[in-house]
Backbone bond lengths (Angstrom), bond angles and torsions (degrees), N, CA, C in turn:
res aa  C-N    CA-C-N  psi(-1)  N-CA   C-N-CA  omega(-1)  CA-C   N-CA-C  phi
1 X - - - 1.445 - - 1.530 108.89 -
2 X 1.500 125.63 121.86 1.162 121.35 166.00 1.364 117.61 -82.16
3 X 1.323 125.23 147.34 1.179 128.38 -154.87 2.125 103.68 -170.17
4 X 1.061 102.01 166.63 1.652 106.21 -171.68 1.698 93.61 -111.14
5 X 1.346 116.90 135.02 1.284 130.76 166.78 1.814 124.27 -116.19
6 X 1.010 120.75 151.76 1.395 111.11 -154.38 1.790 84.03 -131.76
7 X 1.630 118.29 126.95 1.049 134.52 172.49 1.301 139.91 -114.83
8 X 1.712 147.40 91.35 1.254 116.56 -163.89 1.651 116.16 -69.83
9 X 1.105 93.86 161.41 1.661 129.06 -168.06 2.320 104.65 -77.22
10 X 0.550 125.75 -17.84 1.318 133.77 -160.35 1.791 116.66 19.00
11 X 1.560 109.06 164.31 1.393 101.41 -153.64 1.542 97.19 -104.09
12 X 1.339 123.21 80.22 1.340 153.49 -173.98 1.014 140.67 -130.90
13 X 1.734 144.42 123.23 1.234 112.07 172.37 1.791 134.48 -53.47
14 X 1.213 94.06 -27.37 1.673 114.12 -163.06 1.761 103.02 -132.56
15 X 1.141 114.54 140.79 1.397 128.36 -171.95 1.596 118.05 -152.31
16 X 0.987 110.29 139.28 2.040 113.79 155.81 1.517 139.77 -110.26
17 X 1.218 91.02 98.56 1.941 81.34 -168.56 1.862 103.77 -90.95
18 X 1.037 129.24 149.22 1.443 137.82 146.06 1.907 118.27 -58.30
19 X 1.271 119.33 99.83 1.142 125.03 173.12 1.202 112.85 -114.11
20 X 1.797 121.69 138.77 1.809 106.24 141.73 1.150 124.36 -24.18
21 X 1.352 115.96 142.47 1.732 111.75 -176.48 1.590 86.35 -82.90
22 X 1.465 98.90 173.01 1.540 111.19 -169.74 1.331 125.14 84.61
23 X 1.875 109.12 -22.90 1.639 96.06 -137.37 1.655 98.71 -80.52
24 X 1.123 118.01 143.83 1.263 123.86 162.71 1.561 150.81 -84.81
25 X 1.229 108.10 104.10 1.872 110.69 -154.80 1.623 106.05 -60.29
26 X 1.112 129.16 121.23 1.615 138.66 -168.58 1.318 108.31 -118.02
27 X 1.497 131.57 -16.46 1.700 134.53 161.16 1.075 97.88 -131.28
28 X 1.538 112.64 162.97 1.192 132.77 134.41 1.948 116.58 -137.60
29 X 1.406 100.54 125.82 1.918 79.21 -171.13 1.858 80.73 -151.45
30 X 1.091 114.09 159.25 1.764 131.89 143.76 1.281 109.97 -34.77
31 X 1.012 106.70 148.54 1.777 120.69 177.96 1.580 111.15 -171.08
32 X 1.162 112.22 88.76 2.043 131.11 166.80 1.623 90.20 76.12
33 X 1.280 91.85 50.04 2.063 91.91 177.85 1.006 139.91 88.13
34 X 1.784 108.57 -6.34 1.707 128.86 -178.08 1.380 115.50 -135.48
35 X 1.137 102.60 140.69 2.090 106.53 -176.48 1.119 113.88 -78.37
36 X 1.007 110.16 133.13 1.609 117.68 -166.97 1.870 107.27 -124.72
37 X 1.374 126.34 125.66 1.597 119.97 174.29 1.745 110.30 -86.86
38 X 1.201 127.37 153.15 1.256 115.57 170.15 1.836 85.80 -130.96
39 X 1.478 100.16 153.99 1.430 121.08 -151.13 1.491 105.37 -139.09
40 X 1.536 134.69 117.46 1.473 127.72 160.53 1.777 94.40 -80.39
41 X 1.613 79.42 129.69 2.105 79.53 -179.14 1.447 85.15 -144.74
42 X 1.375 107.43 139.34 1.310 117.21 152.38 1.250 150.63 -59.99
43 X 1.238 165.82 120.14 1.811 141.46 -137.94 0.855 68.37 -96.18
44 X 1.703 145.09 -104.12 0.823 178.03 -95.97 1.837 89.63 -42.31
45 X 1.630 101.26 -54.43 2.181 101.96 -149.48 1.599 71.14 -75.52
46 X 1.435 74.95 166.84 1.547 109.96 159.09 1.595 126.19 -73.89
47 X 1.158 117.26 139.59 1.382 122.56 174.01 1.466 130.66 -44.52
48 X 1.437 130.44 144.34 1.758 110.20 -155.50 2.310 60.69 -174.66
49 X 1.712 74.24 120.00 1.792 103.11 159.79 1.496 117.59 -75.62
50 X 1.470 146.03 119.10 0.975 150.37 -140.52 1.632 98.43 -133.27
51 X 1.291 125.95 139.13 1.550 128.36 -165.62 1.778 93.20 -109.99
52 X 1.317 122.78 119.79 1.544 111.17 -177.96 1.525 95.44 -112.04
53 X 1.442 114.61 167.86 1.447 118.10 -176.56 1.469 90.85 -149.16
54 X 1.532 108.59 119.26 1.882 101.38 172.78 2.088 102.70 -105.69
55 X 0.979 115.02 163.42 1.635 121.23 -153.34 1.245 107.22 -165.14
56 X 1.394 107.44 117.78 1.807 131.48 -174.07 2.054 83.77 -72.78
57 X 1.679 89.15 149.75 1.508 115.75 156.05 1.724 97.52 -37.36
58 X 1.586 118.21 140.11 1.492 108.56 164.28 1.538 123.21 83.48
59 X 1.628 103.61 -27.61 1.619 96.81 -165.48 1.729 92.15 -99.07
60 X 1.575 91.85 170.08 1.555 97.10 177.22 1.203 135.68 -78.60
61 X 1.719 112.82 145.10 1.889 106.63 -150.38 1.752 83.44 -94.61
62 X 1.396 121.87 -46.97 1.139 123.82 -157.20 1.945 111.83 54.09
63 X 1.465 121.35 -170.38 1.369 117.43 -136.66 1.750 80.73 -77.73
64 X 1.320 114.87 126.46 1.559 102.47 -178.48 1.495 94.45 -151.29
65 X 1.913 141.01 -164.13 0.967 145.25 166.56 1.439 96.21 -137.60
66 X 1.758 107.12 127.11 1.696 109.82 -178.55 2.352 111.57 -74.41
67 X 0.674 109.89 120.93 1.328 115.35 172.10 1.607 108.90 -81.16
68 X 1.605 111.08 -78.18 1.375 132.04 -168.57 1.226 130.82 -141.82
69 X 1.331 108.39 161.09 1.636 91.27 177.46 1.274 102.21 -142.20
70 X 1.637 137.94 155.82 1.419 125.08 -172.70 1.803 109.66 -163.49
71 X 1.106 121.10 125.88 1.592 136.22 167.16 1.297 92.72 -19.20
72 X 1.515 127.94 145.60 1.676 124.03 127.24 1.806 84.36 -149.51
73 X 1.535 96.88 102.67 1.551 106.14 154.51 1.801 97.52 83.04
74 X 1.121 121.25 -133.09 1.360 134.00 -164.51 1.871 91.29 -99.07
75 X 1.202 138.32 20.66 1.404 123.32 -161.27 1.358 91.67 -145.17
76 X 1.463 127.30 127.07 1.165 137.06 134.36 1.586 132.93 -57.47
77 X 1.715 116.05 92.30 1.374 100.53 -174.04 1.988 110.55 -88.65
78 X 1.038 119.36 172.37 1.710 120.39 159.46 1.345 102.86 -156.97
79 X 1.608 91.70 133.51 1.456 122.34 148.73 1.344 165.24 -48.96
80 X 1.345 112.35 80.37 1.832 102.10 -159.70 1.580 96.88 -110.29
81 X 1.291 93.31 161.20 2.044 108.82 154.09 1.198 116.47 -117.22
82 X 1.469 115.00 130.60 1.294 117.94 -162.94 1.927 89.96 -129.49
83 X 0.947 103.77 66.44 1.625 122.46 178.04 1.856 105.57 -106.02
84 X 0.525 116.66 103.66 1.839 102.26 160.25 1.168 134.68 -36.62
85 X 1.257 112.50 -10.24 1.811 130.92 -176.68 1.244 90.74 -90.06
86 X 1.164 129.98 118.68 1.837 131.52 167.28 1.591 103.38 -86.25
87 X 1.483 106.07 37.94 1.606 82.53 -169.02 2.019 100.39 -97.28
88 X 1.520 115.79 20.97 1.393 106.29 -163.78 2.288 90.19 -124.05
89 X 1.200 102.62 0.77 1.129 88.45 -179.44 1.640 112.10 175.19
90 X 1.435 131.33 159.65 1.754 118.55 165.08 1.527 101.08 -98.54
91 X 1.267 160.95 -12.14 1.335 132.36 -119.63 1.730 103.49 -101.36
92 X 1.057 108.41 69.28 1.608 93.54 -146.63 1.974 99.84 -82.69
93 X 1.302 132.22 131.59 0.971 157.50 -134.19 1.919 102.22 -100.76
């Protein structure tokens, strides 16, 4: 079943969430003070650990894939996965 999943963001450079493989991140925005991703993921696939990397305007992306990017306050953050599994995105940076 495809379906939309809603994920927080944590206040980190580097993170691991558990996703459907495939699933595809379609937001990223603030929500009551915390970043949150929302994701079309399939139930159906199987589960596949995903390496996230969040990155100030200016700072270094190093080998990563861009997802998103989103306001919180005076700071532009963006979103990459820097997993070897391409199964969460192409945009590679």
């Amino acid at each position: 079943m495809k379906t939309i999943y809603k994920y927080r963001i944590p206040r980190r450079e580097e993170f691991d969430l558990v996703l459907p493989k495939h699933a595809r991140v379609v937001r990223v925005a603030p929500q009551r003070g915390e970043a949150f991703m929302w994701a079309l993921v399939d139930t159906e696939q199987p589960d596949v650990r995903v390496t996230f990397k969040v990155v100030g305007t200016g700072q270094e992306v190093g080998e990563a894939y861009y997802m998103h990017s989103w306001e919180d306050g005076d700071f532009i953050w963006h979103l990459f996965y820097v997993s070897e599994d391409q199964s969460v995105g192409e945009n590679k940076a």
